[in-house]
Residue, then its C-alpha position, 0 to 999 in steps of 0.5 A: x519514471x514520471x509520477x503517473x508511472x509510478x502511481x501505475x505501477x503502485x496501483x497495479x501492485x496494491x491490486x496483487x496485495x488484495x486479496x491477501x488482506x481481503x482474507x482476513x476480511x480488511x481491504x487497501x485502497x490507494x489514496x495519492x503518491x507524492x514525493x515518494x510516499x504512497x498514501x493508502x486507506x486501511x478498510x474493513x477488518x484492518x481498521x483497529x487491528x492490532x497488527x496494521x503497523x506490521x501489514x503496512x510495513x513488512x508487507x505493503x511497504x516492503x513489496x512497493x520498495x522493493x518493486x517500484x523505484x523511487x518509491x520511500x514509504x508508505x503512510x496510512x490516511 
């Protein structure tokens, strides 16, 4: 799978994320993915929450592991 594919792929996942995040009044937005890793920008509500690290890991990287080969982590920009 090439990057486009997978940059596909990441957005059309991070669109299914949404509105889970939007609930508690945050917002994600992809920024890049390069060499494995998906770049997003935390918005609204998940800016200063405390609980953006657990949000990032158990539930966005987890989800794009898990869905999107070749996919390695997830870094906040």
């Amino acid at each position: 799978m090439d990057n486009k594919e997978i940059e596909e792929q990441v957005k059309e996942i991070i669109q299914k994320i949404r509105p889970y995040i939007n609930r508690d009044g945050g917002d994600i937005k992809f920024v890049k993915y390069d060499e494995g890793i998906v770049y997003v920008q935390m918005l609204g509500a998940c800016v200063g929450c405390a609980a953006i690290d657990t949000t990032l890991t158990d539930g966005v990287e987890a989800i794009l592991l898990e869905e999107v080969p070749g996919i390695i982590g997830v870094e906040q920009v």
